[in-house]
C-alpha angles and dihedrals in degrees: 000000000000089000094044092053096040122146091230097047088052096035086054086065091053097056095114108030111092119218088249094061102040088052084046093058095048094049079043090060080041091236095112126028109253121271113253095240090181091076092050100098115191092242090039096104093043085063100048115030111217113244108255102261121252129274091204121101144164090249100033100046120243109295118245090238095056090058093052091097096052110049096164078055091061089041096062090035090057096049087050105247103134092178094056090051096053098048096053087050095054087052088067095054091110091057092050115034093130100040102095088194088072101043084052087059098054091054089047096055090038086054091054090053096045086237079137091171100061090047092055088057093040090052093043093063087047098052090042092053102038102018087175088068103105108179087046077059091047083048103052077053103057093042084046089056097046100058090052095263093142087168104044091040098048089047090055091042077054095051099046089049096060097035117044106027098225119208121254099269091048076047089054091045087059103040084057097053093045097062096046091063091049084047087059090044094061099041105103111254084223124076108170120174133178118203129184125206134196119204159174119203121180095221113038104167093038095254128182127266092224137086086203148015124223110237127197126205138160093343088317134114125197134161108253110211116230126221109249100237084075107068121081121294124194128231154155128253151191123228125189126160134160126197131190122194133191134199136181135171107228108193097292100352135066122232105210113175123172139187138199148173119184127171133181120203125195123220092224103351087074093157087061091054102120128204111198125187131179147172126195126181111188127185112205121181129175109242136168093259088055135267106340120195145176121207132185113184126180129191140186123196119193110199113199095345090311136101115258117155135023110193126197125184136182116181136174129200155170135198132195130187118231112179114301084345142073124204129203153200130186138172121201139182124208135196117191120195126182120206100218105003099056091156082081093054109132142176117219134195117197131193123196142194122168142144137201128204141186125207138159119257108196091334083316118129110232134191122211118185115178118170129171128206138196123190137197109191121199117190107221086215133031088285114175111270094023115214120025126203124202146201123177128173126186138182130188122192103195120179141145122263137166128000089354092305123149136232129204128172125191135186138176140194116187128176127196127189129182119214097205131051113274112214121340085222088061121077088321093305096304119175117256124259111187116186116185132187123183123179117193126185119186128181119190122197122197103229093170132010080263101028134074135187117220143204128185137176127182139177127197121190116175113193123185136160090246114069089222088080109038104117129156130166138153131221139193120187129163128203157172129241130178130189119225114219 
């Protein structure tokens, strides 16, 4: 394939097409901005010879020669740490604005770590500066396609085609990518799906562990009986939701919106049935710096028929690929609003790091997701407690099983501190520490090529250092959920 893809076979085709030209037909296709053919004086090359263009492509490999100027690059190449390398490599940018070869390196190692839109700008500048290189063009294309860019990167695939006259394999490459993206084309923007569940939860109207509470007053410390209708009841439930998504590439972004209604109706605890609804609208765009994104979410929860919570959440974020893995950062802001209990009305500002993996167990595909969370929570009104501070860290293992099932397992660990003294009657008016841990295993079963059967158990389990908020229960539940086309 090194032959096929030479420098000389390809440059031979381009014996006759000027800079100036080639740079005109793209703009032309409005992929890249026009040349500025003013500037291009007729002695202009003569003063300043143009680099030999590099031998090193995706498809090819890098060429032992173009590494020659970077020899901590090849180190880390040889010891197999792409992102290193890259990473040396872009530290020698300043050294090296005007040499397309190494701009060509960048976009090959960028392309080796999915960080696509690096490798567009790094091709760009290779293209602009040597636009005879023609694996630097089938490159720009690749990257371009990746990133979702269906009409840059079909009006590159078109210039290298008349152009450059590729050989049949480099044909076939194309062909390929071409029909991918038509392949996305056609693919509907919506997916809308409706699932129903059938459960039973320990603690269906959220009671307390505790027969009784400790009460403290006036130096004094006595147990306190509860009535009985507090502590935890079990009950069965029914569980139906539907969602509908869409998504749409707009030029370099991408436009995702998404919708979704969800009850749960208890057989007895009727006053505990809940009705959620929720609308999200997202921007993502591919930048330097990795996949960019902003994100505003709402919610609305009903409790027992009647309003209870109004949820509003701005977030952004940024992803960026490192190897078999993406990690991520995020800030939010929240701003909770209850319908009837406003005492309780917060702020929140979130802050976010998290990174998810996948990774092969025993020829097995696995999926890691670890994310941590910090809180700072800031009550609207004087609410008992005052400020509350959290920290939250979760982790989800996710891999196939048997007969093309699914497992997923999730777990949580949340931790919530009052600044302020709760109740004096509580402890002596100690501040609140609330520590929760929730474990979810899912298992999801494909019944029909748009159908799937589902199992879930959960257990819940709220400890605090004062008795009011001790809570634990466990639920297990199994559905059905089917995928309209």
């Amino acid at each position: 394939m090194k032959d096929l893809l030479s420098v000389d076979r390809w440059r031979c085709a381009l014996a006759s097409v000027s800079a100036p030209v080639l740079l005109a037909a793209v703009a032309v296709a409005g992929v890249l901005p026009p040349p500025s053919f003013a500037q291009s004086q007729p002695d202009a090359p003569a003063a300043q010879p143009k680099p030999v263009a590099a031998s090193s492509t995706s498809m090819d490999g890098i060429a032992t020669e173009d590494l020659a100027p970077y020899p901590e690059v090849r180190a880390h190449l040889d010891l197999g740490n792409v992102p290193a390398a890259l990473t040396a490599l872009q530290t020698r940018e300043r050294q090296h604005s005007d040499d397309p070869n190494y701009f060509n390196l960048v976009g090959i190692l960028a392309l080796k770590l999915a960080d696509y839109a690096t490798a567009v700008t790094a091709f760009e500048r290779v293209v602009l500066m040597q636009p005879e290189n023609a694996g630097a063009w089938l490159d720009l294309a690749i990257a371009s396609a990746e990133t979702g860019n269906a009409a840059g990167a079909n009006a590159y695939f078109d210039y290298v085609e008349t152009q450059f006259n590729p050989p049949p394999l480099v044909n076939v490459i194309i062909s390929r990518y071409r029909a991918r993206m038509a392949a996305r084309a056609h693919i509907s923007p919506w997916q809308i799906s409706a699932d129903a569940m059938f459960g039973v939860d320990s603690n269906a109207n959220s009671g307390l562990q505790n027969l009784a509470i400790p009460i403290t007053e006036q130096g004094e410390r006595f147990d306190y009986l509860l009535d009985p209708t507090f502590q935890a009841r079990s009950d069965r439930y029914i569980q139906a939701g539907v969602n509908a998504r869409y998504r749409q590439t707009l030029g370099e972004n991408t436009l995702d919106l998404s919708a979704g209604l969800r009850t749960r109706d208890y057989v007895h605890e009727n006053s505990f049935s809940t009705v959620s609804a929720n609308l999200s609208a997202g921007l993502y765009r591919a930048t330097t710096f990795g996949d960019a994104a902003a994100l505003l979410h709402y919610e609305n929860l009903w409790l027992g028929g009647s309003s209870l919570l109004r949820n509003v959440r701005a977030v952004a974020q940024i992803e960026h690929p490192v190897e078999n893995c993406r990690i991520g950062f995020s800030a939010e802001s929240e701003w909770r609003r209850y319908a009837d209990r406003r005492i309780f009305d917060a702020n929140i500002l979130w802050g976010q790091a998290g990174v998810a993996c996948d990774f092969k167990l025993e020829a097995i595909p696995v999926q890691t997701i670890l994310i941590g969370r910090a809180g700072f929570d800031d009550p609207v009104y004087d609410r008992a407690g005052g400020e509350t501070r959290h920290t939250e860290l979760i982790a989800q293992f996710a891999m196939p099983i048997a007969w093309g099932a699914r497992l997923e397992f999730t777990t949580t660990f949340a931790k919530a501190v009052d600044r302020e003294g709760y109740s004096a009657l509580l402890e002596d008016n100690a501040a609140r520490r609330l520590n929760r841990r929730n474990i979810r295993l899912g298992v999801t079963v494909p019944f029909t090529p748009v159908s799937d059967v589902m199992v879930l158990a959960e257990d819940n389990r709220f400890q605090s250092n004062l008795a009011l908020f001790r809570q634990s229960g466990q639920s297990i539940s199994v559905g059905y959920r089917y995928r309209f086309h």
